[in-house]
C-alpha positions in Angstrom: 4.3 -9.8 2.9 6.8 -7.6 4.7 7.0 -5.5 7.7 8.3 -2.0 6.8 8.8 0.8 9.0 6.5 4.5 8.3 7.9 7.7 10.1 4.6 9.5 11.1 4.4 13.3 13.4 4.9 13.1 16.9 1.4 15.2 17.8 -2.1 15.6 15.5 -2.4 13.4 11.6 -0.1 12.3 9.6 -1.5 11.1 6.1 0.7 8.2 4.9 0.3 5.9 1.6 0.1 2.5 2.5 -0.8 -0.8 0.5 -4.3 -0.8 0.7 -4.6 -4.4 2.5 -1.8 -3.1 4.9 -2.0 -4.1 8.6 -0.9 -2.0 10.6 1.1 -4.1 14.0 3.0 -1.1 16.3 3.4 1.9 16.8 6.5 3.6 19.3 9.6 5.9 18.8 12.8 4.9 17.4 15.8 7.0 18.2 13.3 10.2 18.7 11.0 9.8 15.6 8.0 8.5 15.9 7.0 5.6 13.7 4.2 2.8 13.1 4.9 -0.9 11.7 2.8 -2.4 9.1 2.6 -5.7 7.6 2.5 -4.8 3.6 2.8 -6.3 0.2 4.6 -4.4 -1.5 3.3 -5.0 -5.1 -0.5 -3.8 -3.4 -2.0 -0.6 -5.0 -1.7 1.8 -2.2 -4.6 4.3 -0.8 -4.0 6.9 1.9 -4.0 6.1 5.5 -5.0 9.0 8.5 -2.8 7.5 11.4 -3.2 10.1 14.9 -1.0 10.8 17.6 -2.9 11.9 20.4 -1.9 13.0 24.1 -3.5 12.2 27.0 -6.5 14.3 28.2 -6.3 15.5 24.5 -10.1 16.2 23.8 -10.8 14.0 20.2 -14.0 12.3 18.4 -12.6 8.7 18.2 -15.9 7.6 16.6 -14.0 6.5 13.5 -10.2 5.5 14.6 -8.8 2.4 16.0 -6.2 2.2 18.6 -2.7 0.8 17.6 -0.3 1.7 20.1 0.4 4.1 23.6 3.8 5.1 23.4 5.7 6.9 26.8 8.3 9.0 26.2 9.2 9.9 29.8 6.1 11.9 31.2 4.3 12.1 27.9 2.4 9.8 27.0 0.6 9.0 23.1 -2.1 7.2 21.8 -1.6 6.6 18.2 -4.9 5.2 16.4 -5.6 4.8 12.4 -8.7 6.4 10.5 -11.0 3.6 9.7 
């Protein structure tokens, strides 16, 4: 296993392929780009993965995500979540 970096949007879904046993550790922006951390095997068979950034007081069904991360970036402030 390794932990790789994935740049994702700042704002609404960014579909990523990830190693399908991936975990997925942090989420938080590194020098202005927005980006999650995953524990992956590298040699895994990858499927795609729906990871969110949502604002606060951003209206959203979160029926099927899970919450990685809140990132602030001064007065904003993100939720990021993944698509289970």
């Amino acid at each position: 296993m390794k932990i790789y970096k994935y740049p994702i949007n700042m704002f609404g879904r960014t579909e990523l392929p990830l190693p399908k046993s991936c975990n997925i550790i942090s989420a938080n922006q590194q020098n202005a780009q927005m980006c999650i951390w995953a524990e992956v095997d590298t040699e895994e068979d990858t499927a795609m993965f729906g990871i969110w950034s949502i604002t606060t007081g951003e209206e959203h069904d979160f029926d099927q995500l899970q919450h990685i991360a809140t990132v602030m970036n001064g007065p904003l402030v993100l939720h990021v979540y993944v698509e289970v």
